[in-house]
C-alpha positions in Angstrom: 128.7 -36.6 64.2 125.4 -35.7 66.1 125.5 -33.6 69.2 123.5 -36.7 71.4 126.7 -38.8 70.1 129.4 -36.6 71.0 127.4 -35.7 74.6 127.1 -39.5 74.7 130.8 -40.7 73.6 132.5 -37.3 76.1 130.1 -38.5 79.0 131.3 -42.2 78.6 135.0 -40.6 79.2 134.0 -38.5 82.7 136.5 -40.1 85.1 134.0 -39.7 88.6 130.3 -40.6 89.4 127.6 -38.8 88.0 125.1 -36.5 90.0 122.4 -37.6 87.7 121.6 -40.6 85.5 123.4 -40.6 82.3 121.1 -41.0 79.8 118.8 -38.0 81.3 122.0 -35.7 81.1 122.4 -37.0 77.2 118.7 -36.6 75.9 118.5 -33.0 77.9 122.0 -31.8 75.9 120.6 -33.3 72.7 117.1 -31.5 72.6 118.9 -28.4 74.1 120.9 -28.3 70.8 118.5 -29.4 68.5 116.5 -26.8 70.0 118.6 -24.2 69.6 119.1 -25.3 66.1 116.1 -25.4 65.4 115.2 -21.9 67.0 118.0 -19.9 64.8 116.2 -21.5 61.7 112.8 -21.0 62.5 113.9 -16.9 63.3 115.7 -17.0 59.8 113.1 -18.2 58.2 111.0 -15.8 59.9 112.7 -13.5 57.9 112.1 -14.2 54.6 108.3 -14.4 55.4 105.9 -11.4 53.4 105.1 -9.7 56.7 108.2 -9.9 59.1 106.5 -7.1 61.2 103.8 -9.5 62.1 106.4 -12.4 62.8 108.9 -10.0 64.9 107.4 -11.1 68.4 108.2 -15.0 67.2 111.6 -14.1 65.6 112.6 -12.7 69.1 111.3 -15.4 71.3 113.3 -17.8 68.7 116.5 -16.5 69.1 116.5 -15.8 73.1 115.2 -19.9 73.4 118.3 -20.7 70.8 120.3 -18.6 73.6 118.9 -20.3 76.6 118.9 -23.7 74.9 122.6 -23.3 74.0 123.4 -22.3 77.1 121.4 -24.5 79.5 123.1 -27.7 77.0 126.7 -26.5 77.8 125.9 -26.4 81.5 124.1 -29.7 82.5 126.9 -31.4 80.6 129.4 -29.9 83.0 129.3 -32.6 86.1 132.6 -31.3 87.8 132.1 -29.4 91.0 128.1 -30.0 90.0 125.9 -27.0 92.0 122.4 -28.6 91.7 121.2 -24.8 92.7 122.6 -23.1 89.4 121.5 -26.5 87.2 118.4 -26.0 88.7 117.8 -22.1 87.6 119.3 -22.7 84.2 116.7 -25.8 83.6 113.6 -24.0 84.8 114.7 -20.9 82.7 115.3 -22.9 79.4 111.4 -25.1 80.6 109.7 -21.5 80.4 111.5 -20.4 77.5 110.6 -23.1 75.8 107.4 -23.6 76.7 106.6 -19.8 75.5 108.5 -20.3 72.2 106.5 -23.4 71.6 103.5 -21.7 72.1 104.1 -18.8 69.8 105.7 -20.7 67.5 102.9 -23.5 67.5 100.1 -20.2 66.5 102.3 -19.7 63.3 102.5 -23.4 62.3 98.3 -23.5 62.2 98.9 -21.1 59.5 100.8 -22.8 57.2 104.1 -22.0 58.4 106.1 -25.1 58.3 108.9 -24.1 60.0 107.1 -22.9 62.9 105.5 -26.0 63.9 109.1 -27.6 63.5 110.7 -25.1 66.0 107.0 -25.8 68.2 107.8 -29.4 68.4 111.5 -29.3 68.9 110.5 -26.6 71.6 108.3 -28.8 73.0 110.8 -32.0 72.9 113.6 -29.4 75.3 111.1 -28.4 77.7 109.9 -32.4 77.9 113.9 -33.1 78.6 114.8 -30.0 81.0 112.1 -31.1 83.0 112.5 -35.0 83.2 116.2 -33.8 84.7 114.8 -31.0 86.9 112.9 -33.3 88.4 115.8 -35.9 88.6 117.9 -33.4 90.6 115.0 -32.0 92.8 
């Protein structure tokens, strides 16, 4: 089942009001994932590129945004006791990390390297999401 369905179907279930609107808490845990998804790949694949040396600034920046990604999903889908404060710091962390992932990642994918512009766009489609609910808590 996809991670936007289960978000979706275990945020149905939450038993009190939400903070934030629904559907912005279900399409920010669903790029957070597919991010981080995506991210673990695109360093993987990293690795079986000719010249790994060259890519090892982009393999790093991959796996910390799979990190962040991963972690800033399992947080904004916790509502109970909500601290907008700490939702607030893991969003704008996982918005830069993104948007620097997507940027090194997006210099790759001009040069041929499929999976890079994959992870750029996916990056891209997290940081879009983060911020739409930073700025829905703010």
């Amino acid at each position: 089942m996809p991670v936007a369905d289960v978000a979706r179907r275990m945020l149905e279930t939450y038993p009190r009001d939400f903070n934030v609107d629904q559907e912005l808490l279900v399409r920010c845990v669903e790029a957070c994932y597919d991010c981080a998804q995506a991210c673990t790949q695109c360093a993987d694949d990293c690795l079986s590129e000719g010249d790994v040396q060259h890519l090892a600034k982009c393999i790093r920046i991959d796996l910390d945004c799979a990190d962040v990604c991963a972690t800033t999903g399992r947080v904004v889908s916790r509502q109970t006791e909500y601290d907008a404060n700490v939702t607030r710091a893991v969003l704008q962390a996982c918005i830069a990390v993104c948007r620097s992932c997507g940027d090194e990642c997006e210099q790759h994918g001009q040069h041929g390297m499929k999976h890079c512009q994959v992870c750029a766009e996916e990056c891209r489609r997290c940081e879009r999401a983060c911020q739409e609910l930073l700025q829905a808590i703010s």
